[in-house]
N, C-alpha and C positions, 0 to 999 in steps of 0.2 A: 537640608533638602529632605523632604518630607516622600516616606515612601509608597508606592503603587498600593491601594488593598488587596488583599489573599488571592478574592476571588479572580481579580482580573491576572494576576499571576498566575496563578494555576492555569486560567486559560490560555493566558499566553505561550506558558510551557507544554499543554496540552496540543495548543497548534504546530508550535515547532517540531516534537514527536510525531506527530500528524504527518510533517511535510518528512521529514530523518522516514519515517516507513513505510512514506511511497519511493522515495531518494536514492535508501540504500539499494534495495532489490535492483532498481534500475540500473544504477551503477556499475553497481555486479556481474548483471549480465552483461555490461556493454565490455569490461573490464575480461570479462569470462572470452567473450566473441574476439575481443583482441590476441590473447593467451591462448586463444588457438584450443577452446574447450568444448567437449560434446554440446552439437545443438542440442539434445533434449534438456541438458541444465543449461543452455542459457535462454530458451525458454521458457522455462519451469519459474527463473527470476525475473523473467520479464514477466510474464503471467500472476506474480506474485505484488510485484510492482503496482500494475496494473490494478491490481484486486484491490490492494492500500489504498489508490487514488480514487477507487470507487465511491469509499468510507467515507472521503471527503468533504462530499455534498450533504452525508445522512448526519455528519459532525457540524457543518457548520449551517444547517436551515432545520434542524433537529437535533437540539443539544443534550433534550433527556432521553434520546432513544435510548434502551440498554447495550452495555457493551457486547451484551450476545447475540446482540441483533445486529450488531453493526461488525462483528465479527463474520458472523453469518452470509452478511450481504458479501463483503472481501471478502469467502470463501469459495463461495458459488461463481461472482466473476472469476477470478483464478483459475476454478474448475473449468468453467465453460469457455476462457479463453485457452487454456492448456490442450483441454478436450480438443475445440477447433483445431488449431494445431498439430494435434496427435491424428483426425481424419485427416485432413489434407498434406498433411507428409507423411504418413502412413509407416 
């Protein structure tokens, strides 16, 4: 059995980390919300969560963005949904 080439492995492992660092965060928090932990941290992992899944779209319909751009982008959603959050529960 003749195996997959490089590059489409790399992407394939690339997707899977992709989906594990929208995943965990989310996780966490819900795992946090169970466990009976301060809303601002299970916020902060949902928010973060969140931010991952933003990357998602700029990963898979732009694949040579740079990774500091697509850092960037899941930083500012994160910020701006935490932010939201932090107004309205004050």
């Amino acid at each position: 059995m003749e195996k997959g080439s490089p590059s489409a492995e790399r992407r394939r492992l690339g997707r899977y980390l992709a989906i594990a660092a929208c995943a965990l965060p989310l996780v966490l928090a819900r795992a946090a919300s169970i466990g009976g932990a301060p809303q601002m941290w299970i916020s902060a992992l949902a928010a973060l969560g969140f931010g991952a899944a933003a990357v998602l779209p700029i990963r898979y319909f732009r694949p040579k963005t740079p990774l500091r751009v697509q850092l960037g982008v899941g930083a500012l959603v994160a910020v701006l949904i935490f932010g939201a959050w932090w107004f309205v529960a004050g």
